[in-house]
Backbone bond lengths (Angstrom), bond angles and torsions (degrees), N, CA, C in turn:
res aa  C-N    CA-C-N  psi(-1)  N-CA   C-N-CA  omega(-1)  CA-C   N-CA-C  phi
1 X - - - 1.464 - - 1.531 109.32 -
2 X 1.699 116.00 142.53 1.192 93.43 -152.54 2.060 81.62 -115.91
3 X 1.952 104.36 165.85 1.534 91.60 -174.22 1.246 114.80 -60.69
4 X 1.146 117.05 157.73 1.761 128.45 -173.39 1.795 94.82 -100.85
5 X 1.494 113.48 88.89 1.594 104.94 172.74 1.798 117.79 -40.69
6 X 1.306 91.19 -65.08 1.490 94.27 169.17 1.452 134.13 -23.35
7 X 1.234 96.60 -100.85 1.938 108.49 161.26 1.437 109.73 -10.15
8 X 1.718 115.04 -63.67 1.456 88.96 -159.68 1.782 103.87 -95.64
9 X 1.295 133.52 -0.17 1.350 130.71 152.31 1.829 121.20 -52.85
10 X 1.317 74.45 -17.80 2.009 77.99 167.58 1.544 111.95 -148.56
11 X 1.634 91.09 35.04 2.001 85.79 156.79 1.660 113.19 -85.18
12 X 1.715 70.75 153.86 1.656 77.70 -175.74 1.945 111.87 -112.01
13 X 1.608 81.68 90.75 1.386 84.42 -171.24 1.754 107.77 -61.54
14 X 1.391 110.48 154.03 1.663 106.75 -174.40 1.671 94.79 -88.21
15 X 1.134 101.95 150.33 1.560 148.16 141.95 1.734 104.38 -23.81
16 X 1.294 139.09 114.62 1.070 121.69 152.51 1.346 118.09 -112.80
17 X 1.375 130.44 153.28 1.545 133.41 147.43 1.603 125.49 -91.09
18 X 0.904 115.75 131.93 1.566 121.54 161.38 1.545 143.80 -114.12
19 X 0.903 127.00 114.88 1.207 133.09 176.55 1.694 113.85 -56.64
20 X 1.129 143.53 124.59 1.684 129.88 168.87 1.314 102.72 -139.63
21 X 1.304 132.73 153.37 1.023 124.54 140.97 1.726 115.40 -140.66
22 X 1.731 140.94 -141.52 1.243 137.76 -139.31 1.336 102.55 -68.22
23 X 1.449 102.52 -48.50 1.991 107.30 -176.06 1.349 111.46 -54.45
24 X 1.969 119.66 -38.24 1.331 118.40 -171.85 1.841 101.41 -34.11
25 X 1.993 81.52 -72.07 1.590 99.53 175.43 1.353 127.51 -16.23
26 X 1.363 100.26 -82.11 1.647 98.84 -165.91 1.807 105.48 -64.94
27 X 1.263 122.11 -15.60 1.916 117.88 -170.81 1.741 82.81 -79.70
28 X 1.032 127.09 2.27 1.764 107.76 -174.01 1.566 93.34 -123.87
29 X 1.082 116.41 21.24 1.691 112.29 175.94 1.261 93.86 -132.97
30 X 1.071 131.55 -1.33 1.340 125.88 -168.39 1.593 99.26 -114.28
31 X 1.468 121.85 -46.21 1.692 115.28 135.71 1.240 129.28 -24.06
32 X 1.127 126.61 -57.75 1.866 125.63 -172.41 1.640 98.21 -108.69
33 X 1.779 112.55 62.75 1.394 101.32 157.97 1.597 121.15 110.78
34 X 1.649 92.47 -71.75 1.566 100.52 -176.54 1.237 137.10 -56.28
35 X 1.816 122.62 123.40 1.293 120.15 -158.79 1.216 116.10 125.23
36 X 1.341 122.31 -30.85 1.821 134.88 -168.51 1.451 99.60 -59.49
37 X 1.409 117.55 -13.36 1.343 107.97 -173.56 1.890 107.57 -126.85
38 X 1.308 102.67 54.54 1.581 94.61 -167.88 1.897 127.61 -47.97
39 X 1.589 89.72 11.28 1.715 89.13 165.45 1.311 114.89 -105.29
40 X 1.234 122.71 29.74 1.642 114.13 -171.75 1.242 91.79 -142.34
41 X 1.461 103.33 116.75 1.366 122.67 -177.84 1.511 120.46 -57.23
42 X 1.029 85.40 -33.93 1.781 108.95 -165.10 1.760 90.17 -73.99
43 X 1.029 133.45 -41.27 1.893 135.76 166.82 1.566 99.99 -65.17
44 X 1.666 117.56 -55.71 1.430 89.53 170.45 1.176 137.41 -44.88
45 X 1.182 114.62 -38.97 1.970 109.32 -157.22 1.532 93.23 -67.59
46 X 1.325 140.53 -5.05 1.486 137.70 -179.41 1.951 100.42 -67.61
47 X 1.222 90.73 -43.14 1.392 115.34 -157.18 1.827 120.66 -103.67
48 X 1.310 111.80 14.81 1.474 95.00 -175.27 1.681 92.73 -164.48
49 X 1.310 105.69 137.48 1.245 101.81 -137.92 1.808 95.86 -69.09
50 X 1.559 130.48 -34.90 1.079 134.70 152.96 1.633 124.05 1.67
51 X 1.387 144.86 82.97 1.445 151.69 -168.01 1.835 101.24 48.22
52 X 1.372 103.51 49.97 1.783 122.71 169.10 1.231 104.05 -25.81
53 X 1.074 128.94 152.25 1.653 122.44 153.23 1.847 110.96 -145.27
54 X 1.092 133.71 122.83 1.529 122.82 173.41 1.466 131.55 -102.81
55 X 1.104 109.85 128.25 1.599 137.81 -155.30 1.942 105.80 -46.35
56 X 0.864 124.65 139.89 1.805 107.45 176.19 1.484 109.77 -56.12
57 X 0.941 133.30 -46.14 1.780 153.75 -169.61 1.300 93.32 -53.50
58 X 1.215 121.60 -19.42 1.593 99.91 -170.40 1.689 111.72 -89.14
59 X 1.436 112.74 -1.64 1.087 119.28 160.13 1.134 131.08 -56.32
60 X 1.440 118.06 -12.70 1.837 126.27 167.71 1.289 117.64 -95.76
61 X 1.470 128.75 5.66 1.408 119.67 -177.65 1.875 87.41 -125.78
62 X 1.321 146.09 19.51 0.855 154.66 176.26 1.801 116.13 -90.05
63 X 1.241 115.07 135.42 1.499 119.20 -170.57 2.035 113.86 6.04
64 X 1.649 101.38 46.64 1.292 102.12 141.65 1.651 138.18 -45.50
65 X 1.370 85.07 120.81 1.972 101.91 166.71 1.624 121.28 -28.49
66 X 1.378 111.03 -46.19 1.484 122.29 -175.33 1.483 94.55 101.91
67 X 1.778 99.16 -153.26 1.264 104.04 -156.80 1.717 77.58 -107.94
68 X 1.390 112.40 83.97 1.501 90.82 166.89 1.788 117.83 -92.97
69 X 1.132 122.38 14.67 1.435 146.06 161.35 1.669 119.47 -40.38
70 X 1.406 79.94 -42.02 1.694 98.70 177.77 1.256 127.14 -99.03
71 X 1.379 108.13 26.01 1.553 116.99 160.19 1.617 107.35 -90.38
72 X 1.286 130.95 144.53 1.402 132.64 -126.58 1.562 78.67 -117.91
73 X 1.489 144.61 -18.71 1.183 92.62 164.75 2.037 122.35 -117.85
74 X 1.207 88.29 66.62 1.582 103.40 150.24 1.250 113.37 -118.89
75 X 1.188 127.16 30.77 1.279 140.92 143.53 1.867 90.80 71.74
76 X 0.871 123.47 -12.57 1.613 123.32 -165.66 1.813 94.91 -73.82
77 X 1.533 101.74 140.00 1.459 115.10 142.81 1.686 120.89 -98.32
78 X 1.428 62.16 121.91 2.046 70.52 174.94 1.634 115.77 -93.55
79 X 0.471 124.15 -51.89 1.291 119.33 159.97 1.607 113.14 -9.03
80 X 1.379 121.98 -40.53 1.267 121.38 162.04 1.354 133.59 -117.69
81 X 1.606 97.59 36.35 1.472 105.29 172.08 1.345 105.23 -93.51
82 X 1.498 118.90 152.57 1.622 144.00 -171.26 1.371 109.79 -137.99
83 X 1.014 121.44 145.40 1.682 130.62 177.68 1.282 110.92 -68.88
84 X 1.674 155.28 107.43 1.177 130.40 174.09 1.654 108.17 -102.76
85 X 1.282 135.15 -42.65 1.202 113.54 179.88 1.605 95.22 -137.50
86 X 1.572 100.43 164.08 1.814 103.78 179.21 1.678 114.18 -151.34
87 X 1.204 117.31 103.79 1.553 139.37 -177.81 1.793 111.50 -73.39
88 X 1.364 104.98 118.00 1.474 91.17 -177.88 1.742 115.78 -136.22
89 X 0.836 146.77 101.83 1.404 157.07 -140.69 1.533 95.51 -111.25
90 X 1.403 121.89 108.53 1.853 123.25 153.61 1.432 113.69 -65.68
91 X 1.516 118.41 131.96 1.690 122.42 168.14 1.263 90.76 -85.40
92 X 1.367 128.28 -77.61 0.963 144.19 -154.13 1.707 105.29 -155.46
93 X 1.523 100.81 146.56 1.650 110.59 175.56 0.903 116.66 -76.23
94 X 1.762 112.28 142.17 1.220 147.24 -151.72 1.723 104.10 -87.62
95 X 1.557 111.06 135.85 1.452 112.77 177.06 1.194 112.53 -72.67
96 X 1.401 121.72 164.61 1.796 126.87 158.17 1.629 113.84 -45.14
97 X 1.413 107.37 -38.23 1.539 95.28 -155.58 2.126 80.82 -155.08
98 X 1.263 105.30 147.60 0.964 136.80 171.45 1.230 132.23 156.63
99 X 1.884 122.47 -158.59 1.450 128.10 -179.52 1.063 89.87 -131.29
100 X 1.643 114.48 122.65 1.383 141.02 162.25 2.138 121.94 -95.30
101 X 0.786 97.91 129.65 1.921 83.57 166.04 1.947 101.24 -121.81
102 X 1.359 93.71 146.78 1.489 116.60 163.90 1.652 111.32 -107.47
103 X 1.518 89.09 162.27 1.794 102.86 -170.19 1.452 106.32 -159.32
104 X 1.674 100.04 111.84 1.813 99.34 -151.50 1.569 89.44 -109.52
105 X 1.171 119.47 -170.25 1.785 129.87 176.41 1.825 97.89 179.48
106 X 0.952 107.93 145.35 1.664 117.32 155.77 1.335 106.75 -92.74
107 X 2.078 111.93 135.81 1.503 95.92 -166.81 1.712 71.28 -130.76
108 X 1.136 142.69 9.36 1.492 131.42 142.87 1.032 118.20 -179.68
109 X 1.340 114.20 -179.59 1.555 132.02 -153.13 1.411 107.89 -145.81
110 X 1.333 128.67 116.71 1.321 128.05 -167.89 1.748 107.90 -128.53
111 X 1.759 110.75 136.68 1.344 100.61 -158.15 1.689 94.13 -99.52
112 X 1.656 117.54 160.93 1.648 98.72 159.94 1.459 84.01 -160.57
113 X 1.305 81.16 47.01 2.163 75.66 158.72 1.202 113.64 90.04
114 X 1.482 104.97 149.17 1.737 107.46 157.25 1.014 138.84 -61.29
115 X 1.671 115.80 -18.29 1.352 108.66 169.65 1.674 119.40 -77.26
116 X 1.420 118.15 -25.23 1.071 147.88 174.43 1.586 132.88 -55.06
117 X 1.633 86.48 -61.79 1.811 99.83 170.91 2.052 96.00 102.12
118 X 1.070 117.63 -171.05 1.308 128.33 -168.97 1.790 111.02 -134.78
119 X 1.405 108.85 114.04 1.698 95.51 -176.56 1.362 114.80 -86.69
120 X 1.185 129.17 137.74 1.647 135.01 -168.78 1.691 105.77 -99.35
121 X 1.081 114.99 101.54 1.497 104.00 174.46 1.973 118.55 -74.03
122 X 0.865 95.19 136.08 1.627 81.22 166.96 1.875 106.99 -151.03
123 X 1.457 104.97 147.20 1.346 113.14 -160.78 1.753 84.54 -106.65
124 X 1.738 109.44 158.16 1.484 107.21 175.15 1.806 82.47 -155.91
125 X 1.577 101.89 148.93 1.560 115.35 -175.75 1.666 101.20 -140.40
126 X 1.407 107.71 104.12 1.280 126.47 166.28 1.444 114.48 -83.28
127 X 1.309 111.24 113.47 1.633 139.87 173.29 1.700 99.58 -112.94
128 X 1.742 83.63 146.22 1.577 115.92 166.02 2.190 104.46 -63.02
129 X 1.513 114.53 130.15 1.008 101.97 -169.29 1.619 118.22 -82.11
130 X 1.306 125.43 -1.91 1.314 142.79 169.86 0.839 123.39 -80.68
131 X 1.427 131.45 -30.48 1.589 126.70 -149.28 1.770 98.26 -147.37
132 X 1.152 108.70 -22.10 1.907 120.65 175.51 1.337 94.22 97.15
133 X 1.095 142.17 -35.30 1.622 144.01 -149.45 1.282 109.67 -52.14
134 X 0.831 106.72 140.92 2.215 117.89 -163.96 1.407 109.89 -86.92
135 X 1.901 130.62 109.39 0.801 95.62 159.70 1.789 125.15 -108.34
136 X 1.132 119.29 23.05 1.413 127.50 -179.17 1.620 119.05 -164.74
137 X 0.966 115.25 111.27 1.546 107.60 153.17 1.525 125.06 -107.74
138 X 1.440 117.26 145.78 1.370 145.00 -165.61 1.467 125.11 -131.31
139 X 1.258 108.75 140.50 1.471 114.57 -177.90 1.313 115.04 -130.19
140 X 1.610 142.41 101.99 0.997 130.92 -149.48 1.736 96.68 -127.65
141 X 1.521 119.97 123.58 1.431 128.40 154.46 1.289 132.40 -57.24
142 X 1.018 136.69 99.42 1.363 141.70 161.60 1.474 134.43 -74.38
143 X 1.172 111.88 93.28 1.893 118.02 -171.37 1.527 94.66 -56.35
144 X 1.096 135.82 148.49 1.385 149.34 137.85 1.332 126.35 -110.44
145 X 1.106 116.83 93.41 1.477 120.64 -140.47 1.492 104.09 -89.02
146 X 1.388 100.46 -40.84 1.805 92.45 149.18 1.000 161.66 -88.24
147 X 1.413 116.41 15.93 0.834 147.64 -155.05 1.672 127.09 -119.69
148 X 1.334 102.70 6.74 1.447 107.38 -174.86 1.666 114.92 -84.82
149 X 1.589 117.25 -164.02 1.561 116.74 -165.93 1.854 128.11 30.30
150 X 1.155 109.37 52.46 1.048 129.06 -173.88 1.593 107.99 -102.42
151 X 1.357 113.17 -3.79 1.777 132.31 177.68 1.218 126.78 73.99
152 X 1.463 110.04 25.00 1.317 119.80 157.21 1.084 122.26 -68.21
153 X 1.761 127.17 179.43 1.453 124.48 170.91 1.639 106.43 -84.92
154 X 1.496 95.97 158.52 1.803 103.12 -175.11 1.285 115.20 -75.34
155 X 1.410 121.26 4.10 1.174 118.49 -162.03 1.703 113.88 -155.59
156 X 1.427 131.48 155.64 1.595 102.09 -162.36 1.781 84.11 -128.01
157 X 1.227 143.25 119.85 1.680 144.77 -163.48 1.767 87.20 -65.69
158 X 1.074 126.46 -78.46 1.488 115.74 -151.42 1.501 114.93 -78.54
159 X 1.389 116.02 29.08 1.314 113.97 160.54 1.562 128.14 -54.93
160 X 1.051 161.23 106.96 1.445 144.65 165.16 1.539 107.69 -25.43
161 X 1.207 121.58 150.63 1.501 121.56 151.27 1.207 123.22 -114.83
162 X 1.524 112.33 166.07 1.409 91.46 177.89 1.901 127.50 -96.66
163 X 1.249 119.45 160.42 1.342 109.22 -166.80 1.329 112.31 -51.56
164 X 1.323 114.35 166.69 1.124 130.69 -167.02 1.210 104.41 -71.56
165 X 1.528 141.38 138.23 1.143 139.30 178.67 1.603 99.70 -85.19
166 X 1.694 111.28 128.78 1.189 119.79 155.77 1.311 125.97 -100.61
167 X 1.675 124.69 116.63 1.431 113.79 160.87 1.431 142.78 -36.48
168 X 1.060 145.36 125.37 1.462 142.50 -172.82 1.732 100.23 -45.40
169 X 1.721 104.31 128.00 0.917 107.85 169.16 1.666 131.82 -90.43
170 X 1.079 162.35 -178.96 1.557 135.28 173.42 1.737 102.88 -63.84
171 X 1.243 125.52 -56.06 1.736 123.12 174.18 1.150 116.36 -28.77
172 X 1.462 117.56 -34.31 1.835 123.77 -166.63 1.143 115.60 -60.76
173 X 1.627 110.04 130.85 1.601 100.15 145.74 1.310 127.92 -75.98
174 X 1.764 98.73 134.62 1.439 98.69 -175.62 1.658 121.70 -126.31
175 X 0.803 106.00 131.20 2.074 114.02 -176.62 1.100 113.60 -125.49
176 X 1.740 100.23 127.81 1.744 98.70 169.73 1.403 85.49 -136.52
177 X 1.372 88.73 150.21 1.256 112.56 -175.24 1.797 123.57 -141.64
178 X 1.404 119.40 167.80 1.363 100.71 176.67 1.721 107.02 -117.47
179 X 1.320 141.08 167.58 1.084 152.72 -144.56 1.966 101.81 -136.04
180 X 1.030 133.11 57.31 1.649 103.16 -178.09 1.775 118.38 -71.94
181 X 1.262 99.01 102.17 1.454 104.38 -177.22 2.204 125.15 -62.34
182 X 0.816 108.79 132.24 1.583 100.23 -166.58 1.511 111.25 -59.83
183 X 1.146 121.31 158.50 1.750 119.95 164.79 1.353 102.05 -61.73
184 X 1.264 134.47 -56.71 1.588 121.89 -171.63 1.445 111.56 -102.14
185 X 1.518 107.97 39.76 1.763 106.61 163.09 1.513 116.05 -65.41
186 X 1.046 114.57 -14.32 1.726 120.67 -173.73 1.519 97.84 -76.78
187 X 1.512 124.47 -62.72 1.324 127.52 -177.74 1.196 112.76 -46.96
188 X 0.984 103.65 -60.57 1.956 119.51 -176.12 1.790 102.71 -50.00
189 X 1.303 125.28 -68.38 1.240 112.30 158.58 1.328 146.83 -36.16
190 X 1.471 116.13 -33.58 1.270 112.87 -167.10 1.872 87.74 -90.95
191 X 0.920 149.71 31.68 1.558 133.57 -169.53 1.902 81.08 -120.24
192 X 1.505 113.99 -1.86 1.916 106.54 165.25 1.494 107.51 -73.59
193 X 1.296 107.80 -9.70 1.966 115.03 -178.83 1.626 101.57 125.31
194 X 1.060 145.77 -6.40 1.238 146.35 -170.02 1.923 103.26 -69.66
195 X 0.843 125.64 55.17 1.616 112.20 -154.16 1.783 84.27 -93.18
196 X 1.184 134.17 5.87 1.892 109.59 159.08 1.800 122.31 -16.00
197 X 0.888 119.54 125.73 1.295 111.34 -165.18 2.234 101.90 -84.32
198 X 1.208 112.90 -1.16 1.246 120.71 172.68 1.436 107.20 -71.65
199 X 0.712 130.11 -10.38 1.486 147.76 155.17 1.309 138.54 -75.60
200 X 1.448 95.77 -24.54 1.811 105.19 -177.28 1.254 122.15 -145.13
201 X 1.701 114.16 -1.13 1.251 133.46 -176.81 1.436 116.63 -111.49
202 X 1.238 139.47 92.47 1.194 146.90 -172.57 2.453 96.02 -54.08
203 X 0.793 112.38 -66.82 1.106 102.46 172.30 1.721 129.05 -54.03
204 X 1.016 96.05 -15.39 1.827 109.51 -172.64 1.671 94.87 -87.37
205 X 1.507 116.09 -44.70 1.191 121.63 -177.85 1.608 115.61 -68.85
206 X 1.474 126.43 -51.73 1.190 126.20 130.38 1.460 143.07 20.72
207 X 1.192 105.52 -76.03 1.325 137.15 176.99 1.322 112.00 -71.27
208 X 1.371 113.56 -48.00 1.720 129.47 155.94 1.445 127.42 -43.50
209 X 1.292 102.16 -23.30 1.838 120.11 -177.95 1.640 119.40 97.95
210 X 1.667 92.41 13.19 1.618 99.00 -179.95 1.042 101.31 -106.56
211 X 1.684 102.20 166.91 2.111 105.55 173.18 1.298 97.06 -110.88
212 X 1.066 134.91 12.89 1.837 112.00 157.50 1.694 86.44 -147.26
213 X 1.287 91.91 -177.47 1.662 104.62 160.36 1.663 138.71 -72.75
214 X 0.525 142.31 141.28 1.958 139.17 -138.22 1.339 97.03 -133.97
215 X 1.474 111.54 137.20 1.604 123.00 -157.00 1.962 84.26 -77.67
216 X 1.238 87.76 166.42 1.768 101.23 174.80 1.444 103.76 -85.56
217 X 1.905 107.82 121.61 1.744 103.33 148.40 1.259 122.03 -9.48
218 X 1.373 142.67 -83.03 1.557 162.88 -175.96 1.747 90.03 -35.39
219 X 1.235 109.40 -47.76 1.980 102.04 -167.50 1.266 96.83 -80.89
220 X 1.258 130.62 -36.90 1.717 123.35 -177.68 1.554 102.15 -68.66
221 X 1.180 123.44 -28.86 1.442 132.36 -169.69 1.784 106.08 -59.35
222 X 1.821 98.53 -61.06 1.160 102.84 -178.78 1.848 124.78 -89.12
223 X 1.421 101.94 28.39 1.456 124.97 177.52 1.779 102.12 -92.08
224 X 1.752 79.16 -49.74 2.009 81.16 -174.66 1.654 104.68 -81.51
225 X 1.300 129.35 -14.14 1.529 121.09 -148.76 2.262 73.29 -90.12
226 X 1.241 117.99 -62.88 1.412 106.23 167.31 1.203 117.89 -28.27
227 X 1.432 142.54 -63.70 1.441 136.68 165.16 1.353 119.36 -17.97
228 X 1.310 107.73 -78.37 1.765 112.82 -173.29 1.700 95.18 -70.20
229 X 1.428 131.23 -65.47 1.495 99.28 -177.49 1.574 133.56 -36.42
230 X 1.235 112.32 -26.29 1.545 125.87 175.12 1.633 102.60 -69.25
231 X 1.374 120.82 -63.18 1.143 121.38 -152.46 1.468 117.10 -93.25
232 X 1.599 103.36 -16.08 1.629 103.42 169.67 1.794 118.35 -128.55
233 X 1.443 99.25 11.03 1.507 98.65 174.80 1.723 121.61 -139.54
234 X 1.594 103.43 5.28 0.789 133.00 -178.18 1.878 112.59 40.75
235 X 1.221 89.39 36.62 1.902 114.52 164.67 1.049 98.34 85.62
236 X 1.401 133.13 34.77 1.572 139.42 154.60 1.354 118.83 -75.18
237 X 1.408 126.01 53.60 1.364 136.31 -165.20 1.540 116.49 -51.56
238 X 1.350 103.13 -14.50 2.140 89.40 -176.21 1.747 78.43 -96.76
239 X 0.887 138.55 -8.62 1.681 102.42 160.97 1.280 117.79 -48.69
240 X 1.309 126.64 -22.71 1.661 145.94 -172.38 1.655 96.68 -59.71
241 X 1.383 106.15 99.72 1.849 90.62 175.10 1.565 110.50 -105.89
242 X 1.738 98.93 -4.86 1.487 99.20 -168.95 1.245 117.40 177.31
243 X 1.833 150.88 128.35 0.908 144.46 154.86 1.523 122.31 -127.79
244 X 1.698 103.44 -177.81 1.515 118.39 -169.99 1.573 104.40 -157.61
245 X 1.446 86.94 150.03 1.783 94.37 -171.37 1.270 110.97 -144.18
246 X 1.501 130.36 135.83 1.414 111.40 178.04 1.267 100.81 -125.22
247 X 1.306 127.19 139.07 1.314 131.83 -153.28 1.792 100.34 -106.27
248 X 1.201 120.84 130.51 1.840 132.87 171.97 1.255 126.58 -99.11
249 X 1.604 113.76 -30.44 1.425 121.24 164.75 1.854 115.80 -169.76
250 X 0.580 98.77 -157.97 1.996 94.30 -170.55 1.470 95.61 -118.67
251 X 1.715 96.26 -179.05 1.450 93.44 -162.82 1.744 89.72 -158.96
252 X 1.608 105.22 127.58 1.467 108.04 -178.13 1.455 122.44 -89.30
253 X 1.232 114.70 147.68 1.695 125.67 -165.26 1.411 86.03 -38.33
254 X 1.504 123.22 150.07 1.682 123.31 152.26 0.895 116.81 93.91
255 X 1.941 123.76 -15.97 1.308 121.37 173.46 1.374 116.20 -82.19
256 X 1.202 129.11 -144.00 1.682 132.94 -167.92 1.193 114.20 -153.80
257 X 1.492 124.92 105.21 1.324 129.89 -166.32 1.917 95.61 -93.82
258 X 0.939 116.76 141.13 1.211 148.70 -163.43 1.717 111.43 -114.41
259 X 1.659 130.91 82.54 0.967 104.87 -179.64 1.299 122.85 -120.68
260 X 1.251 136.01 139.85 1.583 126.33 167.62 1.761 122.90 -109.77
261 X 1.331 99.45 122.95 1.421 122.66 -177.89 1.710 126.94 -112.02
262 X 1.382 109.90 140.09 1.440 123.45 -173.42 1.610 100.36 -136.31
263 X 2.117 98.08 145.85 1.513 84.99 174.50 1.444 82.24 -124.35
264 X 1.027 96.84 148.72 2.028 137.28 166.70 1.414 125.13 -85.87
265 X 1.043 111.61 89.21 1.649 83.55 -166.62 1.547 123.13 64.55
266 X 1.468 105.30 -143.90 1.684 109.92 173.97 1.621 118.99 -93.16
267 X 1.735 112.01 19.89 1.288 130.27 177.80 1.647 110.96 -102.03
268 X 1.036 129.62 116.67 1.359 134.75 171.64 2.161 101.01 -101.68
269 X 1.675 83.29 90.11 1.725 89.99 175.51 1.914 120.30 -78.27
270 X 1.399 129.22 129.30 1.580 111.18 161.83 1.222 114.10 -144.69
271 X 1.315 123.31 172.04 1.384 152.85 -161.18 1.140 110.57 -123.73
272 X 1.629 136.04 157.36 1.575 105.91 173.96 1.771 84.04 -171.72
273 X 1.426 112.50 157.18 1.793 119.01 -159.97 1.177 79.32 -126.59
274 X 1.557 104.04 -174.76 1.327 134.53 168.30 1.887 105.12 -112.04
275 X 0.506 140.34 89.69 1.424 148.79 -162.10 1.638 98.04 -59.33
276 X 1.360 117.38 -84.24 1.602 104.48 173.64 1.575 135.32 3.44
277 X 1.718 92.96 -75.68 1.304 126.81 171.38 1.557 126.21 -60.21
278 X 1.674 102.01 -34.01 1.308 116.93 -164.17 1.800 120.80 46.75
279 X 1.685 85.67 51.96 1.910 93.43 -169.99 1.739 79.52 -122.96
280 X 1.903 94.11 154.35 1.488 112.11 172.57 1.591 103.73 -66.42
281 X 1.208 122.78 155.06 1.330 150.87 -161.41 1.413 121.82 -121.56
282 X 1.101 95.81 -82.02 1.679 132.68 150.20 1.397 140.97 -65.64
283 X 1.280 134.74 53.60 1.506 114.36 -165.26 1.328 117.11 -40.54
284 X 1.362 123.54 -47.71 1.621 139.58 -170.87 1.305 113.58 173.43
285 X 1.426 113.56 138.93 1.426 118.02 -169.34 1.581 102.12 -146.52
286 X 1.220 137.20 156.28 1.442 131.15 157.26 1.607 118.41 -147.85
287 X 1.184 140.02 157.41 1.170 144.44 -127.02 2.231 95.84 -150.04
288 X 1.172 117.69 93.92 1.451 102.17 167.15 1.067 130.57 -85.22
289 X 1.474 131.17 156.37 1.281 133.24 -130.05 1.503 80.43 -145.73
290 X 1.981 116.56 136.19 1.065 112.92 -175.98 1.728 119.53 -80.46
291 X 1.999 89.25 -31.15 1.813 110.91 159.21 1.174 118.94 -127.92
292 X 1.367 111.29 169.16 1.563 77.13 170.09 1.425 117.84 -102.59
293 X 1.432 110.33 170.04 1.774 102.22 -159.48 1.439 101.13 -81.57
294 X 1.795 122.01 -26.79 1.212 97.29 -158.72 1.784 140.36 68.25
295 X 1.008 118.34 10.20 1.007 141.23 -137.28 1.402 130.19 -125.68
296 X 1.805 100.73 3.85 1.505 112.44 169.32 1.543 95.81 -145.30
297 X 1.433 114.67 154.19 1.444 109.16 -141.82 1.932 89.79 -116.17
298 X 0.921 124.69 137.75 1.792 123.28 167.12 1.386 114.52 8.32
299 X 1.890 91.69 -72.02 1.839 96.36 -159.04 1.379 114.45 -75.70
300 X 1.933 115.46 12.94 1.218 110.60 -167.70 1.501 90.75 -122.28
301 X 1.417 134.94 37.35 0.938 145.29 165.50 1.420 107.20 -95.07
302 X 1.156 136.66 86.74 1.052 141.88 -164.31 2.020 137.65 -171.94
303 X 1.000 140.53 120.12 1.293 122.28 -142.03 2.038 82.29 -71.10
304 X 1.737 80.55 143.11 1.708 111.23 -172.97 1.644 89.45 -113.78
305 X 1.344 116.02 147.57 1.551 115.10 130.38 1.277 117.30 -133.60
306 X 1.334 91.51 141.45 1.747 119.11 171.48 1.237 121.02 -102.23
């Protein structure tokens, strides 16, 4: 079945509400990282409900759509959809505990062939559920890997892009660091709502062209968004006004993401491998900073592992 341009340029994805409150929090910080070091206070407050605080990132696993992808007539196989890039804008920081609603739309669809697949854009706007007040908007790419030459255009004009990647200049602060990701980071993540079975199904993954199951975009996301809060804000997360990520290849529970970061100005830019493999990860991603923190000193510019 081939994608139906139509259909999904005017699906009407539903509306969700969500309920969350302290546990949501800390079970989604405790997914992307936080805690590995239960002597550093500054990792606690992610994690214990005691002066709580919640991460910006957690705005993407919040009153998600689901998999509505897999209704059969948007012609899409999901089964071979992949995350390729993800845009995320802070209004304002997110409480410990409340009711949020999301409000998603596809605002395009770009073709590049069958060998290629077709990327699905879709925009989603998280509001406070009382008052409407915005606290995030997001733009997330969807590879459809089977799904391409369907005779669309290769390209969609009012997409955002992402900033220009700048090389580290000599002034920059720079950090590389390593990531050891858990064997059951996939499980542990998907209980934020992510339940894709490419994630948890050794045969589902399989079928996909992988030999195990492959951590979720969103968990690598909030692997690196921990990185630069550590290394350039020293876990001052509402400096976080905004990030972007473009994804190069996936990365399996247990391996070791590898990342190196520079800040620019009020841009904290990075890159990040699969170390194992020695395959790109990351094409380029960067993270804006509302000040800058200032906040890691010369001689600690230096590859760390954690």
């Amino acid at each position: 079945m081939a994608l139906r341009f139509e259909n999904l340029m005017q699906w009407k994805i539903p509306s969700i509400e969500q309920s969350y409150d302290q546990r949501d929090v800390i079970l989604y910080a405790l997914s992307v990282g936080y805690g590995s070091d239960p002597a550093d206070p500054k990792q606690i407050s992610f994690v214990y409900e005691k002066e709580l605080q919640t991460l910006p990132s957690m705005a993407l696993v919040l009153a998600t759509p689901g998999s509505w992808l897999r209704d059969p007539a948007t012609g899409v196989d999901q089964s071979k959809v992949v995350h390729g890039e993800q845009w995320l804008t802070l209004h304002k920081p997110l409480p410990t505990q409340g009711r949020v609603r999301s409000r998603s739309r596809v605002i395009g669809i770009a073709d590049k062939g069958p060998k290629s697949g077709a990327v699905i854009y879709v925009e989603r706007l998280l509001s406070d559920s009382s008052d409407g007040s915005l606290y995030a908007s997001s733009i997330a790419s969807l590879i459809a890997r089977g799904d391409g030459g369907f005779g669309g255009s290769p390209s969609v004009s009012q997409i955002v892009h992402l900033p220009a990647y700048r090389p580290a200049a000599p002034r920059d602060q720079v950090v590389s660091c390593d990531v050891h990701t858990n064997p059951a980071q996939a499980l542990i993540f998907r209980l934020n709502g992510d339940y894709n079975p490419l994630h948890s199904d050794p045969a589902v993954a399989a079928a996909a062209g992988f030999s195990r199951p492959i951590l979720h975009g969103l968990c690598t996301l909030g692997l690196i968004e921990k990185s630069v809060v550590q290394g350039f804000c020293a876990y001052e997360t509402k400096l976080v006004s905004g990030l972007q990520i473009r994804f190069a290849g996936f990365l399996y529970p247990g391996e070791t993401l590898r990342i190196r970061m520079h800040r620019n100005d009020g841009t904290v830019f990075f890159e990040a491998m699969v170390v194992e493999r020695e395959e790109k990860l990351i094409a380029q991603g960067s993270v804006q900073l509302n000040r800058w923190g200032g906040l890691i000193n010369k001689n600690e510019a230096r590859h760390r592992d954690r």
